[in-house]
N, C-alpha and C positions, 0 to 999 in steps of 0.2 A: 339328218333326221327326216322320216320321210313320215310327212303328215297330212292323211285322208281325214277329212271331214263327214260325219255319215250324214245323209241328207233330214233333216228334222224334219217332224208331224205341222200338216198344215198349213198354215200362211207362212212359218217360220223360216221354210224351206228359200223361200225368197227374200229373204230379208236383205234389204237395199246396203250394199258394202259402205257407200260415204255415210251412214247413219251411226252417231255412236252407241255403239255395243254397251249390251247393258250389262251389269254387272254377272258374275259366274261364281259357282261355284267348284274348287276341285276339290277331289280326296284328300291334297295334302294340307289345302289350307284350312277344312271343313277338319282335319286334326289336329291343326295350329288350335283353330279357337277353340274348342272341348278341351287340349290340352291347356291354353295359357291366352283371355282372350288381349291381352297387350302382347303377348309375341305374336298372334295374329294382323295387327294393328301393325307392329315394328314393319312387316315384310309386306301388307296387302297395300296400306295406307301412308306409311312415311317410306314405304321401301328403302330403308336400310339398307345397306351394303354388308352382306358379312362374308368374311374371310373365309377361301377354299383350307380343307385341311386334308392331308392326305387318304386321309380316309375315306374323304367325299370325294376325292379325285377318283382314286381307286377305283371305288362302284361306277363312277360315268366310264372310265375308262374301261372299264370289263362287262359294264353295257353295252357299249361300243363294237367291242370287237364279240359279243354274243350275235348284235344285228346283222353283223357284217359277213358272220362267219356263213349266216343262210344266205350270202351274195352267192358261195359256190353252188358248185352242182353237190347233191348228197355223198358220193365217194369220197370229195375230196374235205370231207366236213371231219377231220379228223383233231386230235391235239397239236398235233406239229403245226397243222394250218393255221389254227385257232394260236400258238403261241410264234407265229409267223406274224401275225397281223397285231399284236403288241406293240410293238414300236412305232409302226406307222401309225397306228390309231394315238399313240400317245405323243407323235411328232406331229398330229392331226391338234390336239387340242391344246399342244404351246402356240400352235400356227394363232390358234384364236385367242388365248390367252397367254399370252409369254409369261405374266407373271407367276404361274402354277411353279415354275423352274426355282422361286425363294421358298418354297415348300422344303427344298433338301438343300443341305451344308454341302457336297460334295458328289462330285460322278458317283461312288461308290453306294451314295445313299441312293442315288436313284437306281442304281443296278438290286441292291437290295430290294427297293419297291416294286420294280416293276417283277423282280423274282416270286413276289406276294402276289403279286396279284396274277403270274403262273399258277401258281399251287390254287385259289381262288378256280379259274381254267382245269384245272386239273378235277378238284372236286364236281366242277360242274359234271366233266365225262365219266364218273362214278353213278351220278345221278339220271340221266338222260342220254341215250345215243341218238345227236343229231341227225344222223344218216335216215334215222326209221319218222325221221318229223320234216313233213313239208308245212311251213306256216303260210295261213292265209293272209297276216300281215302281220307287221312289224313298228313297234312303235307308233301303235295307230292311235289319230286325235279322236276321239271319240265326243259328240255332244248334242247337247237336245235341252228343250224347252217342254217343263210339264205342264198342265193343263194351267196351270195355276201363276203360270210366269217364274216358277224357281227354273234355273240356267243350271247344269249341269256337264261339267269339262273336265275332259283329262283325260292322259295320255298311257293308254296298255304297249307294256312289253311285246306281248304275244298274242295273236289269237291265232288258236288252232280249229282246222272244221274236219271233219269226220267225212269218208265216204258217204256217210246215212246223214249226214245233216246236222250231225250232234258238234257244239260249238266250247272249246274248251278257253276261259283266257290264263297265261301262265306269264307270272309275274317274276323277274330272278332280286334274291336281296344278297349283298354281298356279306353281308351280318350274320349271324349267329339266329338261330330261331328260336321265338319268344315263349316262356314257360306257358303254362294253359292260363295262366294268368291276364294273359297279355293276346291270346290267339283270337279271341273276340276284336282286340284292338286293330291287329295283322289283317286280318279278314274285312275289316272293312272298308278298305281301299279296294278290292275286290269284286265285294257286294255292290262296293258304287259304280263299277264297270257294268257289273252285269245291268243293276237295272237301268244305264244309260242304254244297252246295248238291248236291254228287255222291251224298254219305250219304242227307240229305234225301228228296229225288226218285228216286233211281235214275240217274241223264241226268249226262255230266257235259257241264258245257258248253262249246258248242262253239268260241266266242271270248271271249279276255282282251283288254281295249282300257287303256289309259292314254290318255289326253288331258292333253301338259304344255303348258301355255298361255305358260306363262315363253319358251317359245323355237320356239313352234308344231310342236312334233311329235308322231306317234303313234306308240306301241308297241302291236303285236298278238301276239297269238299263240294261238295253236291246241292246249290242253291237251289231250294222252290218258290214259286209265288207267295208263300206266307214271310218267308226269308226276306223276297224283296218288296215287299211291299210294308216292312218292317222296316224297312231301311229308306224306303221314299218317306215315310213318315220323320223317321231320325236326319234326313235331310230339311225336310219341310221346314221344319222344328228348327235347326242349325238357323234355316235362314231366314226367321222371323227374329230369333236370339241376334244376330250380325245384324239387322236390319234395326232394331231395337236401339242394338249396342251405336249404329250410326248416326241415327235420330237422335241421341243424348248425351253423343261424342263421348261412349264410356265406353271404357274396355281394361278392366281389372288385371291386375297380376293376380295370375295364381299358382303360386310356390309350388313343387312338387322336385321331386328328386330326380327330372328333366329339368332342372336350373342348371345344373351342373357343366349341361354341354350347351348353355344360351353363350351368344356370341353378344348381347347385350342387356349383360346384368347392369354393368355400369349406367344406362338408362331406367334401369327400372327401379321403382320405389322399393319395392319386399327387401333393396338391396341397397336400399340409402340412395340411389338415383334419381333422377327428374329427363322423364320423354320428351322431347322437341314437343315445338309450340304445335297444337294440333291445326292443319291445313285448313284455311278459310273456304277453300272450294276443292270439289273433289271431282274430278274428270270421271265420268263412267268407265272409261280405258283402264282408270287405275283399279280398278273393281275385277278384273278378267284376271284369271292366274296367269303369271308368268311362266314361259316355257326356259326352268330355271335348272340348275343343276343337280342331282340325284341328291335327295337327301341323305343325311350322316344315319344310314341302316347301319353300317359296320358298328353302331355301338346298340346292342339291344336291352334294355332295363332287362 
């Protein structure tokens, strides 16, 4: 993973490395807690371990070879290449995790997955000709300090730039794209990019892209400063609520019909459970998101 740090406003820019880091916030955890603020707590604060599922393999694994495939020159950015680098990216991630391999009963099952996760490849080239896209980066750490001391982290897919300067970031979900119901919710992992990326440079930018391969659709759209500066506020907010929720060691289940895919219900109360003893001392280190593995998109409400 190749991970550029854009340099922050001010003093921030120099911030002494043996000092520890203060706490952060990303888009996925900054959805944990809205979503459920004890499965925020499970993963920021006791860090849990929870189980890879193929599902969530699949999406790191056709992340993967998305990043890799803008390794070549643009001619050679075709399907065959992109289903050439399959395997290796997939013998890239037993290398670091062996255990991914108790995921399937048999060779067969994995020839079937990794078939999935083709056809996944295959939608994406219905959607977008690599050839016609030089990206400005890839996988890029994105972070900053607002005026106010809220930490703001996390990691884009893509950013594309324009001949004219116009700065697009495209995110790929291996999932199914979410009714209008839910596109406010989609979008705002997005929104948090740009306005890291708004503080950063000055610019905000000028396209938000979604690429769901699950069901070959795109979502765009067109962020302004009322957009982001509606969403620095809904960050503010997030992180006085977290900040709150720390100070009083509380952090509620909140049931919703995302239980269904919690990897620890058996911890939680809404479900007859009891959370580990809550931590007498809390490292600011553990406060920084984890550069963790692609969330379960393949299941979209």
């Amino acid at each position: 993973m190749t991970a550029i740090e854009l340099p922050m406003p001010g003093p921030e820019v120099a911030e002494p490395s043996l000092e520890p880091r203060p706490w952060a916030l990303s888009p996925s955890r900054a959805g944990d807690f809205m979503t459920c603020p004890l499965l925020y707590r499970f993963r920021v604060i006791d860090r849990l371990p929870e189980p890879a599922s193929s599902a969530t393999t699949r999406g790191t694994l056709v992340h993967g070879v998305l990043e890799r495939l803008f390794d070549s020159p643009a001619y050679e950015r075709t399907l065959d290449r992109a289903a050439q680098l399959l395997e290796p990216e997939w013998q890239h991630l037993l290398d670091e995790r062996p255990e991914l391999l108790e995921l399937f009963d048999a060779d067969e099952a994995v020839t079937d997955w990794l078939a999935s996760a083709r056809r996944l490849l295959e939608t994406y080239f219905t959607l977008e000709d690599p050839t016609r896209v030089e990206p400005a980066e890839r996988e890029l750490l994105v972070e900053v300090a607002l005026d106010d001391g809220v930490r703001l982290r996390g990691f884009v897919d893509r950013v594309d730039v324009a001949p004219t300067g116009q700065t697009r970031i495209v995110d790929y979900k291996t999932g199914s794209s979410p009714s209008e119901l839910f596109e406010g919710k989609a979008l705002f992992q997005l929104k948090f990019y740009a306005l890291v990326m708004w503080r950063v440079s000055g610019t905000i930018p000028a396209m938000l892209q979604l690429l769901y391969l699950g069901d070959a659709q795109v979502l765009r759209y067109a962020p302004d400063e009322a957009d982001l500066l509606a969403t620095e506020r809904k960050v503010r907010a997030l992180w006085a609520a977290i900040e709150r929720a720390l100070a009083n060691r509380d952090f509620p289940p909140r049931p919703s019909r995302l239980c269904d895919w919690c990897a620890h219900q058996a911890l939680c109360p809404a479900f007859g459970g009891t959370p580990p003893a809550y931590p007498e001392a809390i490292a600011p280190a553990q406060l920084v998101p984890l550069d963790e593995p692609r969330p379960a998109d393949d299941v979209t409400p």
